[in-house]
N, C-alpha and C positions, 0 to 999 in steps of 0.2 A: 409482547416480546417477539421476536423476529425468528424462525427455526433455522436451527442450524443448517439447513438444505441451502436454504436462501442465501443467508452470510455467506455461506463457503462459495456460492455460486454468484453472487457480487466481487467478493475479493477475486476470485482466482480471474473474472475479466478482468477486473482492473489489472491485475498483474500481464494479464495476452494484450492488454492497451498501451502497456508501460513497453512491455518487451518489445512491439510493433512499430513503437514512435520511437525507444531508441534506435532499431534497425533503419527506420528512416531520417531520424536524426544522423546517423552514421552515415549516411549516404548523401541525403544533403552538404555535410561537411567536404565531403571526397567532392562533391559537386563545385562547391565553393572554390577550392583550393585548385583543381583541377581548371576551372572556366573565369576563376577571380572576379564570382559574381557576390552580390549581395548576401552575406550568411541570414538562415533564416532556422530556426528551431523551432518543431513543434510542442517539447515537454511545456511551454505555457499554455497551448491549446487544448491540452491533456490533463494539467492540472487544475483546469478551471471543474473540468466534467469528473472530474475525481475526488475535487473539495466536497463537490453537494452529494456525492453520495457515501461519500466517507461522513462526514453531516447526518445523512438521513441513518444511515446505520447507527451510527450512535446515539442519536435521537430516542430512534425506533426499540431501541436495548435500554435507555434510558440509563447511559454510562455517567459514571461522575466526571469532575476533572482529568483525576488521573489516570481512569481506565480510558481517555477518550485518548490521553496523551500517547497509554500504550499502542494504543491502534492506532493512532497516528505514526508513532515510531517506526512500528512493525513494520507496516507499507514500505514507507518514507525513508526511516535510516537506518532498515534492515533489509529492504527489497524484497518485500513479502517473505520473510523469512530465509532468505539463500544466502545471504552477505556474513554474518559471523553468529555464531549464537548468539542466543535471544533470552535475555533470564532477568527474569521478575524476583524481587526476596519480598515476602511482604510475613507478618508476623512468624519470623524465624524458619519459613517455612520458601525453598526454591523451587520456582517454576519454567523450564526452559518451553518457551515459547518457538518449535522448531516449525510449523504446521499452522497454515490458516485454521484447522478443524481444532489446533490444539488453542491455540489462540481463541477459538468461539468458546473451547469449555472453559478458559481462563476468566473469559469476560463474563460468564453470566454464573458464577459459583456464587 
């Protein structure tokens, strides 16, 4: 099992990787638009280096399906937790998932 020091300190780069490539993504575009050069984005040179270790953490925790789905979500269509609340129901019971830290204690209960 992976300690929660680690988790929390993988995710939070991914998320200063995501927020770093969108600022250059955003700039690239002004570049484009501005020069009416070639459009060029890096979120797929970021998603490549962010599969394999969103992969290895899950691996590493030995999540099932679902929980891998949720970590994937969380990242992905929650943006590490900032985009909307984040909430899990699982036997009658809700968990909002606001927090990578809270997210680690979700995944390994």
């Amino acid at each position: 099992m992976i300690s929660k020091e680690i988790f929390c300190k993988v995710l939070n780069h991914l998320k200063d990787l995501y927020n770093y490539t969108n600022k250059l993504d955003n700039m690239l575009e002004e570049t484009h638009k501005l020069f009416k050069t070639d459009y060029l984005q890096l979120y797929g040179i970021f998603h490549i280096s962010d599969d394999i270790l969103l992969e290895l953490l899950s691996k590493s925790m030995n999540l099932d399906d679902t929980n891998e789905d949720i970590l994937y979500e969380f990242c992905y269509g929650n943006d590490f937790g900032r985009r909307d609340e984040f909430v899990v129901q699982e036997n009658n019971k809700t968990y909002v998932l606001d927090s990578i830290e809270g997210l680690y204690d979700y995944l390994i209960k």
